[in-house]
N, C-alpha and C positions, 0 to 999 in steps of 0.2 A: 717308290720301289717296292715290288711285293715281296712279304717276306714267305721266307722259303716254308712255314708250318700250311701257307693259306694253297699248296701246290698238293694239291691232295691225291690226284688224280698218274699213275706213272702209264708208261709205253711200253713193252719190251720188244727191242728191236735186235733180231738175229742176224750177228755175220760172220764172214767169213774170216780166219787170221790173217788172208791177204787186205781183205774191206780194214778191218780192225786198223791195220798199219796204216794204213792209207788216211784213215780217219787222225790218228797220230798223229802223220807226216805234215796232213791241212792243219793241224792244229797248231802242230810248231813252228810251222812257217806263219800262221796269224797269233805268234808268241803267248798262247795261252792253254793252260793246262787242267783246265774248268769243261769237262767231258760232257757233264749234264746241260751247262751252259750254251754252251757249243752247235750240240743237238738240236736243243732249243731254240736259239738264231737260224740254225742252217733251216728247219723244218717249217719254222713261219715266214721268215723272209728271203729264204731262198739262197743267201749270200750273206756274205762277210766284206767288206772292205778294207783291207789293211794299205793304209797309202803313207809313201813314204813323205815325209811333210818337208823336207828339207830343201825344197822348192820355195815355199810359204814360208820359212823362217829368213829364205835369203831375201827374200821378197820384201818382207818386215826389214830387216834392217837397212835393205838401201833406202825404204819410206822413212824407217828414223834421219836417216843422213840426212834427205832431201830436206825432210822438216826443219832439223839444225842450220843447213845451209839457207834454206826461204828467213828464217830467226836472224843469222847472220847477215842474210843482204839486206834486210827491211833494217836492223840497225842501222847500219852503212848509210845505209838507200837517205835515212832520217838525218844524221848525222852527221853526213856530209855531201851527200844530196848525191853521189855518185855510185854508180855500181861497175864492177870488174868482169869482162868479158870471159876472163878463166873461168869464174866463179859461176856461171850462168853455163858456160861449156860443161862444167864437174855435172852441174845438176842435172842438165840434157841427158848426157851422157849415163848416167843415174838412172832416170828415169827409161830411158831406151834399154837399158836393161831390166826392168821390169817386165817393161811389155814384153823380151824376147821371155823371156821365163814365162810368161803368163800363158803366151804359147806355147810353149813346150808343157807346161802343166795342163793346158784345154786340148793338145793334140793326144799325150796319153790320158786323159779321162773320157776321149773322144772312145778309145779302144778299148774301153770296157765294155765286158758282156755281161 
């Protein structure tokens, strides 16, 4: 990371108090209050991504299940050589929610600009 002394070089960029808000409003909606920062991301790459992850966290935890569950039936499976058709049903079922989230998460990152 480069430290802020090796940044030697400044910009000054003129605006308006309605631009100034505005620049704010982007800010606190990408919950950050780092102005020079800001400037700096928006100016080289053009964008910012603030994505809500709470797709990807649910996503994680049904893979943790599924894993406990595939743990649980391969004991079973070992142990007494049979498996449970609920058990295989939960994980399906599991799994088919994944994928529906995976599309919903690739149809909105579909519609970014």
């Amino acid at each position: 990371m480069e430290r802020n002394s090796s940044k030697k070089t400044g910009i000054l960029v003129r605006v308006t108090p309605d631009q100034l808000d505005m620049i704010h409003k982007r800010m606190r909606e990408l919950h950050t209050d780092n102005r020079e920062s800001y400037m700096r991301k928006m100016a080289i790459d053009g964008y910012i991504l603030d994505m809500d992850d709470s797709a990807l966290r649910e996503m994680s935890r049904y893979l943790r299940s599924i894993s406990n569950n595939f743990n649980q039936i391969a004991k079973m499976a070992n142990s007494t050589g049979r498996v449970y058709d609920t058990d295989l049903q939960d994980m399906a079922r599991k799994l088919n929610g994944i994928w529906d989230m995976q599309k919903q998460l690739m149809d909105k990152l579909s519609q970014i600009k």
